[in-house]
N, C-alpha and C positions, 0 to 999 in steps of 0.2 A: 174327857176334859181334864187339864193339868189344873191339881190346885193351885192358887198363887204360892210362890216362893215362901214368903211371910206370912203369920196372922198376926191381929196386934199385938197379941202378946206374946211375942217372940222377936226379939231385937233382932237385927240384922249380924251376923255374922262379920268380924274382921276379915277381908277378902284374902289377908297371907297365912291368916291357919285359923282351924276349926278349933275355939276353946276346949270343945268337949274332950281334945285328944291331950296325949303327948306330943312335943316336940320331934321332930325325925331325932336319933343320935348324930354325932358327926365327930369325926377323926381327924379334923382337921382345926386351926381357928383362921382368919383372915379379915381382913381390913381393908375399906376405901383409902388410897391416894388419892389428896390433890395434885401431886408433881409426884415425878419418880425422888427415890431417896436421894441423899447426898451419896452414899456408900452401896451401891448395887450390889443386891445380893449377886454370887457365882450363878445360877441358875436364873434365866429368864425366858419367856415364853411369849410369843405374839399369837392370836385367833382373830380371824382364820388365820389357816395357813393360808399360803400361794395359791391360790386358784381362779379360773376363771372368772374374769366379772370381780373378784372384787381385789383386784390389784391399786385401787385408790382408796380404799376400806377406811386406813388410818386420818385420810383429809378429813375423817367428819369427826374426828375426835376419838378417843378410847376411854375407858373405867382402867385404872389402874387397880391394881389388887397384889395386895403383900399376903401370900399363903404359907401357911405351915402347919405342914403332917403334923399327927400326934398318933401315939401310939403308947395305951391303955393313961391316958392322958398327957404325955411327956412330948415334948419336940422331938420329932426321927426323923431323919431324910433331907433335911436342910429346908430351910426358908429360901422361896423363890418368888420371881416379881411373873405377874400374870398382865400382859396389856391387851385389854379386850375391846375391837373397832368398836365404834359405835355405828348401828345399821342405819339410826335415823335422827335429825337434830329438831326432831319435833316433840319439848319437853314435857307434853303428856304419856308420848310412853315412857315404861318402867325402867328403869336401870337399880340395881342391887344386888345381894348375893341372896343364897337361899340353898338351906337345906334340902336332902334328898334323902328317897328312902336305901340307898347304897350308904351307910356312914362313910368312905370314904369320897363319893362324889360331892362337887359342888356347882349348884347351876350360877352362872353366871349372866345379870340379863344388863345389856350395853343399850341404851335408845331403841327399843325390841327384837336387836337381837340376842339370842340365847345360844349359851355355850355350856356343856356339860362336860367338867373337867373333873377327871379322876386326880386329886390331890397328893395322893402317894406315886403316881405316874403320869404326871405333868404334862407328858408328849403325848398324850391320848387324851386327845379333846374332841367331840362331837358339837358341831356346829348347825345347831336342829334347824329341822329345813322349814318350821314353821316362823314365819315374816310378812311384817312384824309377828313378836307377842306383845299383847295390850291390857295382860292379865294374868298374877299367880297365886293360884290356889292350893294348900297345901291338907294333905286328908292321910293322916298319918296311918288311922284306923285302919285303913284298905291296903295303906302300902305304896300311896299314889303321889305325884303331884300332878298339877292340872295347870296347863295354858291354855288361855287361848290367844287367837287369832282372831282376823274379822270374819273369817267366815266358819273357822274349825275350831275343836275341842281336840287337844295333845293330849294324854296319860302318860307318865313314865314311872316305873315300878325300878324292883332292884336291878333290875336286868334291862333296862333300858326301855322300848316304846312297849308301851302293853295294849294301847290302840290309838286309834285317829278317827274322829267319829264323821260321821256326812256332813255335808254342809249345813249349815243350820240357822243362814241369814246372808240378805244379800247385801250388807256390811256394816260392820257393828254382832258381838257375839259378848254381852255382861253374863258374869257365872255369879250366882247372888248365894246359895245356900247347897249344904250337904246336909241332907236326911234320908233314913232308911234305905241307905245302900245308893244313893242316885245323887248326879249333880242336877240343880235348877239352875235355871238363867232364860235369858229373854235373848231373841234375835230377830233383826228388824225387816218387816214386811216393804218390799219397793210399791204394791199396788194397793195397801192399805194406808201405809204411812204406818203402818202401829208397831209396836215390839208385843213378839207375839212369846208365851211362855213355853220352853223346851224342858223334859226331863230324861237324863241322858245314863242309864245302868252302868254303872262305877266297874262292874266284871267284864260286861262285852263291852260296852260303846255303842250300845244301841239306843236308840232315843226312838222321842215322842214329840211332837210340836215343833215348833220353830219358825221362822218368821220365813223358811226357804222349801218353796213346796217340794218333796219328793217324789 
């Protein structure tokens, strides 16, 4: 049996970082646009790239983002304009920026979708294949951070995915707390109706519960 997430005397958790940690470091700083500048930087970047399927990407909108390298604090490398599509114009999912445990990366999340862009090397952007994300979770302690999906749990470390865990709801996946080494969260049962409680080990990705029988 998965304890609940909560007891009462334990407040819920900020769902973008765990108090108990430090913040990730980051080598970079950046900024929401509302409109491109007046003065474009030299350096700019579209995500995705060209690729199948989403050659209409930008009609749904993009995040604008003015980034700039630092390096041992100072600007290096130039300021560059980042225009990231927007996947979806459904304004419950996420859009923002967010640290990662790579100080130079920066995850980037547009209407759920996400893009992990190395800030010092702009042209190398990973456009994660989870879609939407509807959720980010940040677990500095471990080295992680955590999306999810409606049906999956992401991990990405410094090196990029460190797992993808089972399904774990047949749609709808809330990640509610990090303790002793595990994420908690609920994911929802089709033949109960309920959200059922999963806890899923922060090292493998293996889990326990969930709302999607295995």
């Amino acid at each position: 049996m998965i304890s609940p997430p909560h007891s009462p005397a334990t407040p819920p958790q900020d769902p973008r970082q765990s108090p108990r940690d430090k913040p990730f470091a980051q080598s970079w700083r950046a900024r929401i646009l509302a409109m491109p500048p007046l003065i474009l930087p030299a350096r700019q970047f579209v995500y995705p790239r060209r690729i199948p399927g989403e050659e209409d990407a930008l009609g749904r909108g993009a995040l604008l983002l003015e980034v700039t390298p630092l390096q041992a604090g100072q600007p290096s490398g130039g300021t560059f304009l980042a225009t990231c599509a927007r996947g979806f114009q459904d304004p419950a999912l996420p859009s923002g920026i967010f640290a990662c445990p790579r100080p130079q990366d920066l995850l980037a999340l547009a209407g759920g979708y996400a893009y992990l862009i190395d800030a010092h090397a702009p042209e190398h952007c990973l456009h994660l294949p989870l879609r939407p994300v509807t959720q980010v979770l940040s677990a500095p302690a471990e080295g992680l951070i955590l999306l999810a999906g409606f049906h999956h749990v992401l991990a990405l470390d410094a090196n990029g995915e460190r797992w993808h865990s089972a399904r774990l709801s047949w749609e709808g996946v809330t990640m509610t707390e990090l303790r002793d080494g595990a994420l908690y969260g609920t994911g929802w049962n089709l033949h109960t109706d309920r959200e059922v409680a999963f806890r899923i080990d922060l090292l493998t990705g293996a889990h326990q519960g969930g709302g999607f029988p295995g």
